[in-house]
C-alpha angles and dihedrals in degrees: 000000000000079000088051109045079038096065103032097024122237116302098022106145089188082065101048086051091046091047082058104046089048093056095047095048099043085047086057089045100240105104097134098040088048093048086050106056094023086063085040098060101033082052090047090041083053103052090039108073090186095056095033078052095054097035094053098029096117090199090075124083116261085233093061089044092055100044083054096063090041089050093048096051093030111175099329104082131076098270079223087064090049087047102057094035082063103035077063090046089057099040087062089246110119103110088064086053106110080043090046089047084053105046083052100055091043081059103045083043093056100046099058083042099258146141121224122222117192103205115192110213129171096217126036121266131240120228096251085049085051092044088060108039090058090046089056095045089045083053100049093033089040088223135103113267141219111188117197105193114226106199102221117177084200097071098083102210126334117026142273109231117195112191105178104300094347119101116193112192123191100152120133090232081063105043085046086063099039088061088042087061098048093055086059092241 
């Protein structure tokens, strides 16, 4: 628990979500999978007004709430990953799930001894961009690293990488203003 309480703080009900949902998807033997697609949708429900509206609108029945999420990842996703999403739904918890999501992927992160970078692209990345891009955090954090790409049509070219308190910003909005900056304008 004093890893635990360590990582989320004491008191952190995301964590304590987060703690669940690890165990059960690791149990089943999809963690990664499950971490995956469970940090893909909260970011996406997140970035959609319309879906983070339906999925926390209490006036809603659970059920509805739940068939959306079923609906929106259809058979493609892991049904772990369902299952959890609507186990949060139920437990009235759907407005802490990108926390929730987070605080999942920190603790799958530190238990294999790894760090997490959220990298904001526009675009999505290939595998070899992804690789790379890993490679090039673990070498400046000194850390392994586990990125989990965030496709943000507000990042004009290149990405943004947050790795705990580190921002890395290549984008080419920041490198415009850099050299905005270094012309003195």
């Amino acid at each position: 628990m004093e890893l635990l309480d360590r990582i989320f703080g004491k008191g952190d009900k995301a964590g304590a979500y987060a703690t669940a949902l690890v165990a059960v998807a690791d149990a089943e033997g999809d963690l990664a999978k499950v971490e995956d697609e469970l940090f893909a949708f909260a970011k996406a429900a997140e970035q959609n007004p319309e879906l983070r509206q339906a999925l926390t609108d209490e006036t809603l029945p659970v059920d509805n709430r739940q068939a959306l999420v079923r609906d929106v990842l259809g058979p493609r996703a892991n049904k772990t990953t369902v299952t959890l999403i609507s186990f949060v739904i139920e437990s009235g918890r759907a407005r802490d799930l990108s926390k929730i999501a987070d605080a999942v992927v920190r603790l799958a992160a530190s238990t294999r001894e790894h760090a997490v970078a959220e990298i904001r692209s526009a675009v999505p990345l290939t595998d070899k961009q992804r690789d790379r891009l890993q490679q090039a955090l673990s070498k400046a954090t000194g850390r392994t690293i586990e990125a989990k790409v965030v496709i943000d049509p507000t990042v004009i070219g290149g990405v943004v990488a947050r790795v705990d308190d580190l921002v890395f910003d290549g984008s080419v909005s920041s490198r415009l203003e850099d050299a905005k900056l270094a012309l003195g304008s």
